[in-house]
ROSE-4610 file (N, C-alpha, C; in Angstrom, 1 decimal, always signed):
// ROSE-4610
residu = [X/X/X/X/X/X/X/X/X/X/X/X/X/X/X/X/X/X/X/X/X/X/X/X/X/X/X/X/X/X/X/X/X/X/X/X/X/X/X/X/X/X/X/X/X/X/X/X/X/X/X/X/X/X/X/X/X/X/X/X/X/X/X/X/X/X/X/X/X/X/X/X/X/X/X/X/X/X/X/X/X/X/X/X/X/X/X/X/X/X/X/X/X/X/X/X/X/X/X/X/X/X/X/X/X/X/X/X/X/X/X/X/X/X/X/X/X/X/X/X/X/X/X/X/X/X/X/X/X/X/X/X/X/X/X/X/X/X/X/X/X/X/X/X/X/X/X/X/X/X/X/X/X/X/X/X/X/X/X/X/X/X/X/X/X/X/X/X/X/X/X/X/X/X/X/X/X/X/X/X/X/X/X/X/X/X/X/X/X/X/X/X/X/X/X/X/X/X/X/X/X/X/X/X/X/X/X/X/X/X/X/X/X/X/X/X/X/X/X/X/X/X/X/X/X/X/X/X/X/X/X/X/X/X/X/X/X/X/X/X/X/X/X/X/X/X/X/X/X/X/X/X/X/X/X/X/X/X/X/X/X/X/X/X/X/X/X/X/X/X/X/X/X/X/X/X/X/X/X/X/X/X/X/X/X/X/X/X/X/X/X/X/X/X/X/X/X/X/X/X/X/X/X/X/X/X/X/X/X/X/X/X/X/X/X/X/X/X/X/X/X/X/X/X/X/X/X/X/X/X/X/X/X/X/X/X/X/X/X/X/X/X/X/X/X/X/X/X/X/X/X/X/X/X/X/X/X/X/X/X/X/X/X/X/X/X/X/X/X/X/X/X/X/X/X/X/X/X/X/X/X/X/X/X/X/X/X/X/X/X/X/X/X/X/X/X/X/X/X/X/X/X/X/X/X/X/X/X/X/X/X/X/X/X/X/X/X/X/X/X/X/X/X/X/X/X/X/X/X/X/X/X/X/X/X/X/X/X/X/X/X/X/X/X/X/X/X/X/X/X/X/X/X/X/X/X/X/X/X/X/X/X/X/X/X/X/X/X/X/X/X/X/X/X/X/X/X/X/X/X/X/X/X/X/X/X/X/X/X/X/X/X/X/X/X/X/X/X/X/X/X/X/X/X/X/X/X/X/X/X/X/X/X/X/X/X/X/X/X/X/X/X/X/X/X/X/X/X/X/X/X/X/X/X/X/X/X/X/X/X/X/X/X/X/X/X/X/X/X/X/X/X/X/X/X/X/X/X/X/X/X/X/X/X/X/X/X/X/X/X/X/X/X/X/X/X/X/X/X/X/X/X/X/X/X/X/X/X/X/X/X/X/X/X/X/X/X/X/X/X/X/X/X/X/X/X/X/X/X/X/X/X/X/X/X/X/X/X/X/X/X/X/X/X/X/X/X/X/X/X/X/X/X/X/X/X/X/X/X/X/X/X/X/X/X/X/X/X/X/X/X/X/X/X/X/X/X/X/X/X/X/X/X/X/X/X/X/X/X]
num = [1/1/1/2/2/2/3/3/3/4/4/4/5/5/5/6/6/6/7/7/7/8/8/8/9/9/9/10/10/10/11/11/11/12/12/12/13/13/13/14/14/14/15/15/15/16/16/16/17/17/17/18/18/18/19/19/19/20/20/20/21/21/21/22/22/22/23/23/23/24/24/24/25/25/25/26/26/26/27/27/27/28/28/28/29/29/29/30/30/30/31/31/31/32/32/32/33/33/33/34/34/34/35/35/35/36/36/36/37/37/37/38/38/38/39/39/39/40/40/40/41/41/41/42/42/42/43/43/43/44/44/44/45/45/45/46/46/46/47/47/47/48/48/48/49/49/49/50/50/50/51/51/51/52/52/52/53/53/53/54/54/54/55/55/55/56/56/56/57/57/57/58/58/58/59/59/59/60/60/60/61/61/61/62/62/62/63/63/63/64/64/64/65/65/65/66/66/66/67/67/67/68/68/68/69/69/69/70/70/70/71/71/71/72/72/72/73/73/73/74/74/74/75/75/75/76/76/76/77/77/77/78/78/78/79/79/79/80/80/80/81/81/81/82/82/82/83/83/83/84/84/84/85/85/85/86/86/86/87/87/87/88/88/88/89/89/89/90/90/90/91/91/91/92/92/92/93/93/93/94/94/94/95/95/95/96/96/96/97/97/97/98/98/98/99/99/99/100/100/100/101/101/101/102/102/102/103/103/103/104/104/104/105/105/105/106/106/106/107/107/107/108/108/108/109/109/109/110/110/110/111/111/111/112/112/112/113/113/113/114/114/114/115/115/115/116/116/116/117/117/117/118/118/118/119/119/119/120/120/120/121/121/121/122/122/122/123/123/123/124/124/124/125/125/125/126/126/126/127/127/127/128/128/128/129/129/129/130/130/130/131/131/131/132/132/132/133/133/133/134/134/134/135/135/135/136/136/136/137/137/137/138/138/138/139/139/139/140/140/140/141/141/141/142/142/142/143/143/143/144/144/144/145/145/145/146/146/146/147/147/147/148/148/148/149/149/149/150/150/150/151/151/151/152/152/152/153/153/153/154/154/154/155/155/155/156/156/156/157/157/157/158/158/158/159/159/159/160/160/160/161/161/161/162/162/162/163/163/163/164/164/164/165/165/165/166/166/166/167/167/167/168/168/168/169/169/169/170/170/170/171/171/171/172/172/172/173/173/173/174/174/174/175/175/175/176/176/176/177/177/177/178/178/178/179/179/179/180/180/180/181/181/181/182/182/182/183/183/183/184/184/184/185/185/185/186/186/186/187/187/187/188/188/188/189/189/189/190/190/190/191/191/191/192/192/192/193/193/193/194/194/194/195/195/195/196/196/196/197/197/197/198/198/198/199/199/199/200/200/200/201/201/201/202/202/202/203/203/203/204/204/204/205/205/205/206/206/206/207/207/207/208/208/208/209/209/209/210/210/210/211/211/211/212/212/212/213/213/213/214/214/214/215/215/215/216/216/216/217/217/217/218/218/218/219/219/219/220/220/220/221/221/221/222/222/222/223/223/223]
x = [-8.5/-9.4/-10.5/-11.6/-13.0/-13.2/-13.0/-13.2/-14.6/-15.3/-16.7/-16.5/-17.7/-18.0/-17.4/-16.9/-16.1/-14.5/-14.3/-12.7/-11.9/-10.5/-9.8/-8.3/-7.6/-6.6/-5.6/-4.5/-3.4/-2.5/-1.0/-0.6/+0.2/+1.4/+1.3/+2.0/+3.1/+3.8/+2.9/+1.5/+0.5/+0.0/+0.1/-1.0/+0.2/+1.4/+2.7/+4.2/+4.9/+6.0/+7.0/+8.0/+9.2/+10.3/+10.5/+12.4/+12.0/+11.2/+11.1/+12.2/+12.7/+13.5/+12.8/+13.6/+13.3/+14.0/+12.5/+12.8/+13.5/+14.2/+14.9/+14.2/+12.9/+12.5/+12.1/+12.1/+11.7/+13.2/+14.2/+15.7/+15.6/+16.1/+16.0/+17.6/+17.7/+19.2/+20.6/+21.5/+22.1/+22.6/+21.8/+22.3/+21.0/+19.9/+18.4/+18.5/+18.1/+17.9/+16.5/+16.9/+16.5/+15.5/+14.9/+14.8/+15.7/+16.2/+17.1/+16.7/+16.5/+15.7/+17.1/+17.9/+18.4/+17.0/+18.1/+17.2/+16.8/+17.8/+17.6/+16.4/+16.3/+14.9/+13.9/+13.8/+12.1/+12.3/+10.5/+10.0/+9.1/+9.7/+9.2/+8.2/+7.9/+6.5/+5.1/+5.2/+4.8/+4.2/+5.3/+5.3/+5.3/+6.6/+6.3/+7.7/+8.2/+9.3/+9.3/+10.3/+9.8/+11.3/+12.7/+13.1/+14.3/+13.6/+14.4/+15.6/+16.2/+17.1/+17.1/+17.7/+18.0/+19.7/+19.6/+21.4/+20.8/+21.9/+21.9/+21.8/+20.8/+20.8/+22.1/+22.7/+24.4/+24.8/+24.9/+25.3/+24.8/+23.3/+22.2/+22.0/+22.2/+21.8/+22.4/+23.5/+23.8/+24.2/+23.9/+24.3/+23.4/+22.3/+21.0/+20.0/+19.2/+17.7/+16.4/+16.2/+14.8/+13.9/+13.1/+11.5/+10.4/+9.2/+9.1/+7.4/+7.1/+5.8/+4.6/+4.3/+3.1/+3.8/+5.1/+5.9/+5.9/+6.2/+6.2/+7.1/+8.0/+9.1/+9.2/+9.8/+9.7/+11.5/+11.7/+13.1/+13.1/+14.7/+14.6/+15.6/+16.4/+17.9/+16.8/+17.7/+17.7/+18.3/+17.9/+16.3/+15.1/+15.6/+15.0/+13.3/+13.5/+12.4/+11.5/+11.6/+11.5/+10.5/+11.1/+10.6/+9.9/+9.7/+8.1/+8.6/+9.8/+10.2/+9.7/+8.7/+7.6/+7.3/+7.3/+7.0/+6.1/+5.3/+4.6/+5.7/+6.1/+7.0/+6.3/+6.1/+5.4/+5.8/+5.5/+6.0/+7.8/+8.0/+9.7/+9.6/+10.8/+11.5/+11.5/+11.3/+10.7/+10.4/+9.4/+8.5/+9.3/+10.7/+11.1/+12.6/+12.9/+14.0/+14.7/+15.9/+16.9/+17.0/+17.2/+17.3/+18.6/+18.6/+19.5/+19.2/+20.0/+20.1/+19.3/+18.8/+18.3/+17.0/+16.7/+15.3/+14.4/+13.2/+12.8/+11.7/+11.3/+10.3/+9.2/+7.7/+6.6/+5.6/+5.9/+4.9/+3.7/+2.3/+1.4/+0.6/+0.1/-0.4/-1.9/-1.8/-3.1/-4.4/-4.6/-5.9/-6.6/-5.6/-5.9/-5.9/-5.5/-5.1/-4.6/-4.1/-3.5/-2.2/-1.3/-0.1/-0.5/-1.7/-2.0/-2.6/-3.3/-3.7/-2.2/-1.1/-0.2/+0.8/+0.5/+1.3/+1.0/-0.7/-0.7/-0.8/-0.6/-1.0/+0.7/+1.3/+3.0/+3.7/+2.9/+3.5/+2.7/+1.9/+1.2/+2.1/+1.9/+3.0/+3.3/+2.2/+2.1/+3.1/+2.3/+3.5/+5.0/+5.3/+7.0/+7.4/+6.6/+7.3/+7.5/+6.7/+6.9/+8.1/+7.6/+9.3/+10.4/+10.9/+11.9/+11.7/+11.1/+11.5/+12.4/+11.9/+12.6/+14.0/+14.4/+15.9/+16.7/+17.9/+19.7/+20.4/+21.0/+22.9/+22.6/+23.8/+23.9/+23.9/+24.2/+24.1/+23.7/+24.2/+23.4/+22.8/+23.6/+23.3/+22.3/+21.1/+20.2/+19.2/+18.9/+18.0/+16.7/+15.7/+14.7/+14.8/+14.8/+15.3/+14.4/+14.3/+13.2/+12.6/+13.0/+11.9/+11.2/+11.0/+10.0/+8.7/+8.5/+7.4/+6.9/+7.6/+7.3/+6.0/+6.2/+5.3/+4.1/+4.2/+3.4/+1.9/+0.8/-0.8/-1.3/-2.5/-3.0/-4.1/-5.3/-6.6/-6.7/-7.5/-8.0/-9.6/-9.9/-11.5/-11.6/-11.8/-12.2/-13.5/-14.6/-15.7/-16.6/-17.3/-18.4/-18.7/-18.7/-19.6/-20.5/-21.3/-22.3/-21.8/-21.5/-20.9/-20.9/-21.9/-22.3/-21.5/-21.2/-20.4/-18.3/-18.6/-17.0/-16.7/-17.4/-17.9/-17.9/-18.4/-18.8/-17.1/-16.5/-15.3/-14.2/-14.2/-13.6/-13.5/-14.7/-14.5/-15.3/-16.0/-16.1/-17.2/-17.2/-18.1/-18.2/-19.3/-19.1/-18.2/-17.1/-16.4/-17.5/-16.7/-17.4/-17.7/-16.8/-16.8/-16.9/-17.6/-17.8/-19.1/-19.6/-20.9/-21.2/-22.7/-23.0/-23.0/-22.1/-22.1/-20.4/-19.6/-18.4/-17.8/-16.8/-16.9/-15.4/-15.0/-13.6/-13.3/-12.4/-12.2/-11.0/-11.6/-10.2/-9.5/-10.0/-9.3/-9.5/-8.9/-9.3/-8.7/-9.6/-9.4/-8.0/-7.3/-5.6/-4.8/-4.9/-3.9/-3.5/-3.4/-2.3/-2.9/-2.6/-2.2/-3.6/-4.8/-5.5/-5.1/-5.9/-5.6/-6.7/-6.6/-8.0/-7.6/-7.2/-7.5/-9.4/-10.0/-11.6/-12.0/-13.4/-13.9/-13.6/-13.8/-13.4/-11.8/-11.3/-10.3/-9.9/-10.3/-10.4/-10.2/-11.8/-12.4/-12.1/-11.2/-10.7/-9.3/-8.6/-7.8/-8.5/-9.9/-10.1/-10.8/-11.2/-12.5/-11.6/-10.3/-9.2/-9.5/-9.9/-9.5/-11.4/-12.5/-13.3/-13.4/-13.9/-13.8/-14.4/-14.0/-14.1/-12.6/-12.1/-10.9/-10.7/-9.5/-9.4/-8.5/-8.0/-6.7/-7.5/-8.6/-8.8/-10.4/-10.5/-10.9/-10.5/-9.2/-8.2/-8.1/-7.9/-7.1/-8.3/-10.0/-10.8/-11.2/-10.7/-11.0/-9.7/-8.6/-7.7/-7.5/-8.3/-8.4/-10.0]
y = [-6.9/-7.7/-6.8/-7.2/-6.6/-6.8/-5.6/-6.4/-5.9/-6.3/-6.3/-4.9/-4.6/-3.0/-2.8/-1.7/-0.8/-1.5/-2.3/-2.7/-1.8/-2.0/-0.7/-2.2/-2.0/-2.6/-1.3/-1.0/+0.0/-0.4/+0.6/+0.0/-0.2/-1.1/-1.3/-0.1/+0.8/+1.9/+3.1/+3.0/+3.8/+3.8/+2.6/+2.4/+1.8/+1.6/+1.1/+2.2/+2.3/+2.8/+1.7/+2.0/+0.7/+1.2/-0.1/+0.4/+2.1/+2.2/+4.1/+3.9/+5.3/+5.0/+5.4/+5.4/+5.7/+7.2/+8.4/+9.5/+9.6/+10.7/+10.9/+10.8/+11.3/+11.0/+9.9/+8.8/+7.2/+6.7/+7.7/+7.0/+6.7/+5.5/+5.5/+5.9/+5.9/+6.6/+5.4/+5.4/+4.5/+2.9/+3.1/+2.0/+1.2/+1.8/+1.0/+0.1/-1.1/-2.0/-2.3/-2.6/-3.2/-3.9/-4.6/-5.7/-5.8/-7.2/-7.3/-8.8/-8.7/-10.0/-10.1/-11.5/-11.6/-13.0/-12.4/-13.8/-15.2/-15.7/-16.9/-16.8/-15.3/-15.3/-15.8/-15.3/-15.9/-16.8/-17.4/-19.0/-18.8/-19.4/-19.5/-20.1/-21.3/-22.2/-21.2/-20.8/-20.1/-18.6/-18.1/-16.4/-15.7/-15.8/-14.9/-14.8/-13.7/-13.7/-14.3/-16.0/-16.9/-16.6/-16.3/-16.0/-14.8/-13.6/-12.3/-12.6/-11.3/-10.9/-9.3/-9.2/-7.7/-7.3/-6.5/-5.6/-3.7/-3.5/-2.2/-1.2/+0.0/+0.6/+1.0/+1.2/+1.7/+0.8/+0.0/-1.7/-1.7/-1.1/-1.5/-0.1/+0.8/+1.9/+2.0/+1.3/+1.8/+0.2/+0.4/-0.7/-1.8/-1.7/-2.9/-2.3/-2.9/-2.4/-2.0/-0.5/-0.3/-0.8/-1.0/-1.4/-1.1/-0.5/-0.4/-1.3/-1.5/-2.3/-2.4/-3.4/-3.4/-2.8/-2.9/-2.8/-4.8/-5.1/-6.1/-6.4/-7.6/-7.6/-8.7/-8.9/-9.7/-9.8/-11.2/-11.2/-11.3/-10.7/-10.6/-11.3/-12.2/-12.9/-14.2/-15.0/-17.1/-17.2/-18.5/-19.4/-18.6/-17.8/-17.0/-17.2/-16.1/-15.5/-16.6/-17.4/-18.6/-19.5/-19.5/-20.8/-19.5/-18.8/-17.8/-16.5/-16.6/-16.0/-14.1/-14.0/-13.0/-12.6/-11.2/-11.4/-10.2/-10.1/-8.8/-8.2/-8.0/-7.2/-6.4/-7.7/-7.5/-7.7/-7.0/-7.4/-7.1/-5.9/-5.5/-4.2/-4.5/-3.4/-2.4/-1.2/+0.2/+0.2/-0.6/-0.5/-0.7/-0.6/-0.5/-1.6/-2.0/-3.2/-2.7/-3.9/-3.7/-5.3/-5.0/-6.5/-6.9/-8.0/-8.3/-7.3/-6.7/-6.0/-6.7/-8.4/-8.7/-8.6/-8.0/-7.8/-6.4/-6.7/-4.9/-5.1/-3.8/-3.4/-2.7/-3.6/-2.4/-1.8/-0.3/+0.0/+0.3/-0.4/-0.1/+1.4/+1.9/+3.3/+2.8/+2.8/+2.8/+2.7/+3.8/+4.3/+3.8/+3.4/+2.4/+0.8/+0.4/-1.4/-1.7/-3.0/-3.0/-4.0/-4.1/-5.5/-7.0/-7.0/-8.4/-8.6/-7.6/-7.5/-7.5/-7.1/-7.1/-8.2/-8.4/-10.0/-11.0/-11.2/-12.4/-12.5/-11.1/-11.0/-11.4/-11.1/-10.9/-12.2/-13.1/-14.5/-15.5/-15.0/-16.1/-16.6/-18.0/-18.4/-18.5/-17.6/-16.5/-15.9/-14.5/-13.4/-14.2/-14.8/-15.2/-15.4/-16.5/-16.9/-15.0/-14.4/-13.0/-12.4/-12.2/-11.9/-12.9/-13.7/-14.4/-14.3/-14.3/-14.1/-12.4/-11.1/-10.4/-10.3/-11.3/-11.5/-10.9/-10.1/-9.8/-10.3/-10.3/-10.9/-12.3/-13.2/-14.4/-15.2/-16.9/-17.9/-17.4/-17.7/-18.1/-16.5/-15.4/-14.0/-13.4/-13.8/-13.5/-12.6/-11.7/-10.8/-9.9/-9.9/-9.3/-7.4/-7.1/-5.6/-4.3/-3.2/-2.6/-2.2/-2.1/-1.8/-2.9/-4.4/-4.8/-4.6/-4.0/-3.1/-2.2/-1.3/-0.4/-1.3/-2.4/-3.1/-3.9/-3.6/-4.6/-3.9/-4.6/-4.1/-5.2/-4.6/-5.4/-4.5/-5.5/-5.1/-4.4/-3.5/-2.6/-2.4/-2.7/-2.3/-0.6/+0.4/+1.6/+2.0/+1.6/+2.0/+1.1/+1.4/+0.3/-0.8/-1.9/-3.1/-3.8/-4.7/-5.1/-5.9/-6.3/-7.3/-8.5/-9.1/-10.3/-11.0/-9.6/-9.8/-10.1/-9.2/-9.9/-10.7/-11.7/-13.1/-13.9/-13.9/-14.7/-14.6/-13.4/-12.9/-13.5/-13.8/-14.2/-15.7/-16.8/-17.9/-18.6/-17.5/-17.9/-18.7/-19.6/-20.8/-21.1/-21.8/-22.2/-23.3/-23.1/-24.1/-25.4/-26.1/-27.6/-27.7/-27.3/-27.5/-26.3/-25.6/-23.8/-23.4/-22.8/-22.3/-21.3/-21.4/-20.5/-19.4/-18.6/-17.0/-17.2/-18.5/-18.3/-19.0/-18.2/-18.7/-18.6/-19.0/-19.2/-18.7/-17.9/-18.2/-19.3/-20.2/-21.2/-21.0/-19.9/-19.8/-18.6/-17.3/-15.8/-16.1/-14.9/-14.9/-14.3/-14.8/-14.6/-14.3/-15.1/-14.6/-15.7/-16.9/-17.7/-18.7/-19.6/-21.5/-20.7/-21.6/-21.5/-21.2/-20.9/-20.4/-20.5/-20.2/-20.2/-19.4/-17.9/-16.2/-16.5/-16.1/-15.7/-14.8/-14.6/-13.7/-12.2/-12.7/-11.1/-10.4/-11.8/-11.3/-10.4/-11.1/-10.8/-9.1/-9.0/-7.7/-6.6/-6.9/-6.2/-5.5/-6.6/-6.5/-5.5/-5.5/-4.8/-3.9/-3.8/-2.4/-1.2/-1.0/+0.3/+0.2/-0.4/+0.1/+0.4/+0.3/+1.4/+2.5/+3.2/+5.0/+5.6/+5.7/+6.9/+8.0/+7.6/+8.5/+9.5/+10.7/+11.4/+10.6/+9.8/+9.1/+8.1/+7.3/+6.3/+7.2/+8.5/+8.8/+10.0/+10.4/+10.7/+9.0/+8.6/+7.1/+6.7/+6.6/+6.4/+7.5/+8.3/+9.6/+9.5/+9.3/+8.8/+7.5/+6.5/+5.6/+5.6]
z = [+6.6/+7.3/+7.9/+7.8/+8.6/+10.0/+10.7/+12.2/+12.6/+13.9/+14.4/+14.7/+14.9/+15.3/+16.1/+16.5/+17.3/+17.3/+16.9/+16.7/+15.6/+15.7/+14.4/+14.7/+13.3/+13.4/+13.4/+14.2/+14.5/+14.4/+14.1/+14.7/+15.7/+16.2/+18.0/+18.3/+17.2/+17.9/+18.2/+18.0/+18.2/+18.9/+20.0/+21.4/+22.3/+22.0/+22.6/+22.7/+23.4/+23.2/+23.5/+22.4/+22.4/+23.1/+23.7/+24.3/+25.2/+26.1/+26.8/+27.3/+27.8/+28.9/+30.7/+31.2/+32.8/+32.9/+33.5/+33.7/+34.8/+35.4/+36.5/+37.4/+37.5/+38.5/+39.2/+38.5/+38.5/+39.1/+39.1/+39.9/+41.3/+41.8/+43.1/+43.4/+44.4/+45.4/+44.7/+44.8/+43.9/+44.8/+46.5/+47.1/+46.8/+46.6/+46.7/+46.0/+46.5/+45.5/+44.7/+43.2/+42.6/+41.3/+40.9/+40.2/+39.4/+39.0/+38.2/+36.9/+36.4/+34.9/+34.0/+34.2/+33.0/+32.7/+31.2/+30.1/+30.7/+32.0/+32.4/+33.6/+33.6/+34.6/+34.5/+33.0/+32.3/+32.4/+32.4/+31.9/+30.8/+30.0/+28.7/+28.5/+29.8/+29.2/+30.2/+31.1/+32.0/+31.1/+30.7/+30.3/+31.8/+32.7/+33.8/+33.9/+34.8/+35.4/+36.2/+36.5/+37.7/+38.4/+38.0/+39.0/+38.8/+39.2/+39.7/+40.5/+40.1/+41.4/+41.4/+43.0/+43.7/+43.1/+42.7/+42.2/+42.8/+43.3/+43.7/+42.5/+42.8/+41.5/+40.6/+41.0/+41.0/+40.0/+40.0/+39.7/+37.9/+37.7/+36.4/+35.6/+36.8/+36.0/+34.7/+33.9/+32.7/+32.2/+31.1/+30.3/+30.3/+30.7/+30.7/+30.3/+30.3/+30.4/+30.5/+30.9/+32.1/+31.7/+32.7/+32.4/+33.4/+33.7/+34.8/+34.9/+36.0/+36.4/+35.2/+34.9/+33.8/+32.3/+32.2/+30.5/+30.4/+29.0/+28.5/+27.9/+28.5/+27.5/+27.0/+25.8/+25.0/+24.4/+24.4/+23.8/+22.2/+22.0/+20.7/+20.3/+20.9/+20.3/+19.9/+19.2/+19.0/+19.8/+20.2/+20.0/+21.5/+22.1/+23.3/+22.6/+21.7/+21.2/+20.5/+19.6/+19.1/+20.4/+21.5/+22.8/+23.3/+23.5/+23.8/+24.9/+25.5/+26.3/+26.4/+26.8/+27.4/+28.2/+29.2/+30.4/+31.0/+31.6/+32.2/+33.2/+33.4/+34.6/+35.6/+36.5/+38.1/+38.9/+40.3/+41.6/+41.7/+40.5/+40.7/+42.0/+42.6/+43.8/+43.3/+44.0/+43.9/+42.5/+42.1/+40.7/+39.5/+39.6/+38.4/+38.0/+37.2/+37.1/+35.9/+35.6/+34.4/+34.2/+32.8/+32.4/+31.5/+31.2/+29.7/+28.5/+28.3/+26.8/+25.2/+25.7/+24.8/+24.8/+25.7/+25.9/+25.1/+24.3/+24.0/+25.3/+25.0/+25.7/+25.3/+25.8/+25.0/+26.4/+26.2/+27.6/+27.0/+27.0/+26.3/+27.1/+26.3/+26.5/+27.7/+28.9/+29.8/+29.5/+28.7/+28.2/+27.5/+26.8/+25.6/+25.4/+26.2/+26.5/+27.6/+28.3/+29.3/+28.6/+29.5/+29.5/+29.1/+29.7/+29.5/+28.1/+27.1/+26.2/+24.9/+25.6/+24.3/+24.7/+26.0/+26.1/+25.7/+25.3/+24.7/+23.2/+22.8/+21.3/+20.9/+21.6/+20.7/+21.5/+22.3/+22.1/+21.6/+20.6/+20.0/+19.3/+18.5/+17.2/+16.3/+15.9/+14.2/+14.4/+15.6/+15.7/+15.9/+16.5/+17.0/+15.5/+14.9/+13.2/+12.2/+12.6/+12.0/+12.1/+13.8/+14.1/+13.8/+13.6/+13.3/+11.7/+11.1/+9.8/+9.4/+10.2/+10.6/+11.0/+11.3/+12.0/+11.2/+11.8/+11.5/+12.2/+11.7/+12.1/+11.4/+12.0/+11.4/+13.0/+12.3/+13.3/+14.4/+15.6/+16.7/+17.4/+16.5/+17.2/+16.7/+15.7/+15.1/+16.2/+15.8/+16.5/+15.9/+16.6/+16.3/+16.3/+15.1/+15.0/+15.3/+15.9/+16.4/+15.4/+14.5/+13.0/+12.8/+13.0/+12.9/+13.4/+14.6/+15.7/+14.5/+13.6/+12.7/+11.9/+11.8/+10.6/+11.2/+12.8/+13.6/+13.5/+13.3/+13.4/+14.1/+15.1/+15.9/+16.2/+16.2/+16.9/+18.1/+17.9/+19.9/+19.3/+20.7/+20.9/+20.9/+20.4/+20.3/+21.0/+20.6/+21.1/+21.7/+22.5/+23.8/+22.7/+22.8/+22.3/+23.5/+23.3/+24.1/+24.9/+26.5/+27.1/+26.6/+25.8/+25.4/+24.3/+23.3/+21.9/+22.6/+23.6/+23.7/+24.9/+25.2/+25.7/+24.4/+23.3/+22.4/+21.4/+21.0/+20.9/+21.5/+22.7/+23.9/+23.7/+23.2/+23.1/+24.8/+25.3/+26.9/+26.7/+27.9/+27.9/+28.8/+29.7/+31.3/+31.5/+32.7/+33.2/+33.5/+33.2/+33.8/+35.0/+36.3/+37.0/+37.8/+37.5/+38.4/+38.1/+38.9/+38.9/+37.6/+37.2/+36.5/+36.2/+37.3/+36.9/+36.8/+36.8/+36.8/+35.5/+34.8/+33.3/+33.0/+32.1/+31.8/+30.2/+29.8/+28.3/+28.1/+27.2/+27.1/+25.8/+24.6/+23.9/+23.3/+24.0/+23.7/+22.0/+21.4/+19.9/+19.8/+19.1/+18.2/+19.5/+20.6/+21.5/+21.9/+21.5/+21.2/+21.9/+22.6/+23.3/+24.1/+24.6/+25.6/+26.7/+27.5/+29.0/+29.6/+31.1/+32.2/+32.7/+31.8/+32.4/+32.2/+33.0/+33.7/+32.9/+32.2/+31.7/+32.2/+33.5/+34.7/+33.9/+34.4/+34.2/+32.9/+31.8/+30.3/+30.1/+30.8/+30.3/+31.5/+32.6/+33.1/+31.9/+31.1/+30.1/+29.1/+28.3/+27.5/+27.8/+29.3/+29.4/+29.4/+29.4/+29.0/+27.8/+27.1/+25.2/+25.1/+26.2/+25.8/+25.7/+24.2/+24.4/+25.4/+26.6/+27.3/+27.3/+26.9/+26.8/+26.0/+26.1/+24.7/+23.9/+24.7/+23.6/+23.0/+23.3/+22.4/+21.2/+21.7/+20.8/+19.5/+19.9/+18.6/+18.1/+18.7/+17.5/+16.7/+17.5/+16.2/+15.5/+15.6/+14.7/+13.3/+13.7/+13.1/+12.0/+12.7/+11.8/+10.6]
């Protein structure tokens, strides 16, 4: 596919890291508490973590799942993954949480994109049918396997485009009911079911994937 100027199709293990772990120094003391996400946390129709809990680090430190502020997690069992279950991972105790084991995780690279940019791309309902066709195991334990990430490509903005072009990209239009300098995208391009994330909002999402960086300019030197 042809994308508009300055876009590059990559792919996500190149602007993403899967499943990281938490360095030692990101350990809190083993009485501190917390975040804690199982599967029944998420809201699937939402995409947020709507209800957390506190567990003592002691408690998570092994056998779950790190993740820390602004990572993205995304379930990989049935029917989880299937019903949209996605979450930005915000507002966790001392910045960092543990989850259900059926959770992956993508920490997108800063520089290059934000959370919000790979959260809506990987709960659209293309991607979900992708991944599910992906699936191992059998009946009800079917799981989304980290090698399918190996096969994932998705657009990033690489180099400056004109504010105007990704407004028009964006789908943005004036709200009905909001002033003229205030505008809504109601249906960002390939990033699934509409929304009333704000233009602001948007391009707060893609102004990291302009090249001023060295990392977003090895990747278009690369591609």
């Amino acid at each position: 596919m042809k994308w508009p100027q300055g876009w590059r199709e990559v792919s996500i293990l190149d602007v993403c890291q899967l499943n990281p772990s938490l360095t030692r120094n990101e350990w809190p003391s083993d009485d501190a508490l917390v975040s804690f996400v199982p599967m029944s946390a998420v809201d699937e129709n939402r995409g947020v973590i709507a209800y957390p809990e506190e567990r003592p680090f002691s408690e998570v430190k092994k056998g779950y799942t790190p993740f820390r502020t602004g990572d993205v997690l995304f379930a990989k069992v049935t029917p989880c993954m299937e019903n949209g279950k996605v979450a930005i991972a915000e507002g966790l105790r001392s910045g960092i949480g543990f989850g259900s084991t059926e959770f992956h995780v993508l920490r997108p690279n800063p520089e290059l994109l934000t959370p919000e940019y790979v959260f809506y791309f990987v709960r659209q309902p293309w991607f979900r049918l992708q991944a599910a066709s992906a699936f191992v195991g059998t009946g009800g334990l079917q799981r989304v396997p980290p090698g399918f990430f190996k096969r994932v490509r998705l657009p990033i903005l690489i180099i400056g485009v004109p504010l105007l072009l990704l407004f028009l990209m964006s789908g943005c239009r004036p709200c009905p009911n909001s002033s003229a300098s205030s505008r809504c995208c109601t249906q960002p391009p390939r990033f699934g079911k509409p929304s009333s994330v704000s233009c602001r909002a948007l391009m707060r999402s893609f102004r990291p994937s302009i090249a001023r960086s060295s990392a977003a300019t090895s990747l278009a030197k690369a591609c």
